[in-house]
Structure formats: C-alpha cells, structure tokens
N, C-alpha and C positions, 0 to 999 in steps of 0.2 A: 314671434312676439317681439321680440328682440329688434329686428328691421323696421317697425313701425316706429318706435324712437326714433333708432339711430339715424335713420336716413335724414329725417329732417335737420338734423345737427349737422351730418354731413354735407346737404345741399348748402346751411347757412356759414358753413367755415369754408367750402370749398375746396383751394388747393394747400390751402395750410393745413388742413386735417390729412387729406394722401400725402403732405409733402414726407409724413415717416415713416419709416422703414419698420416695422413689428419686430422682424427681425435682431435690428441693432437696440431697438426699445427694449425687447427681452435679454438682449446680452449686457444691456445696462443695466439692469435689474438685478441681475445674476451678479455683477461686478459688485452692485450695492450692497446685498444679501452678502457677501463672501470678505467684505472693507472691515476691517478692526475697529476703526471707526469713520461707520457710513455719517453723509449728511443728513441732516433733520429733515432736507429738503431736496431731492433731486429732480433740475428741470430738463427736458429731455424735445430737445430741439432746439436750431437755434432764433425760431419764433418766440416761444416759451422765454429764455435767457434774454432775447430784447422787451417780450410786454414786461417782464418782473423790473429790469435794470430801469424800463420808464419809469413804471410805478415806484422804484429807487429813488429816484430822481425828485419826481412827484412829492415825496413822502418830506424829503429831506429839504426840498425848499418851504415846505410847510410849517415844519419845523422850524429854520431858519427864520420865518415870518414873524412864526409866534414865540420868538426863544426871551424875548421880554419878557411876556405876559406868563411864560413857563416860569419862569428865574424869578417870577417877584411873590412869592404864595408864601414863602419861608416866614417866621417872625423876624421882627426887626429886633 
C-alpha cells in the first residue's frame, strides 16, 4: 500500500530523497527525544537546512520591503 505513494515522491525528489541515511535520521531523533531542550524544529539534512535558510532569506527581505507599511498601522 505503502509503495504506491511513496514511489512517486521518490521518483520526483530523486537523489535528494536517497541522499539520507535512515540510519543517522534515527539517531537524530533519538538525540532529540533525549535534549533537555529539543528544538521546535529539527531539519535533518543538509538539503532540508539550505531550502529553509532560502526561505530565511526570502522571508526577511519581504519583510524588509514592507517594514514601512508594517511600522505605520500604530495611532499617531
């Protein structure tokens, strides 16, 4: 049941889906689960840690754009 999904996900990501390790996946899991305090958020490859750090990027010149039109809503 399961194969009839994933395969297609797998053909359309390629070699960035094999590029990880299960393995190291679960022992990051385990590190997280075991952290005093874990992050909200753990990305786990470093595919994963460059599309977020874009979408960082992305995020914050948007911001930047509209930091007028943010800043002017107050009462005068």
């Amino acid at each position: 049941m399961h194969r009839g999904l994933i395969t297609p996900v797998m053909a359309a990501l390629g070699a960035a889906f094999l590029a990880g390790d299960p393995a190291k996946a679960a022992r990051a899991m385990l590190r997280l689960i075991a952290a005093p305090n874990p992050p909200t958020h753990l990305l786990l490859g470093p595919d994963a840690l460059r599309f977020v750090r874009e979408g960082m990027k992305a995020f914050e010149a948007e911001i930047a754009a509209w930091e007028e039109v943010t800043t002017s809503t107050d009462f005068d």
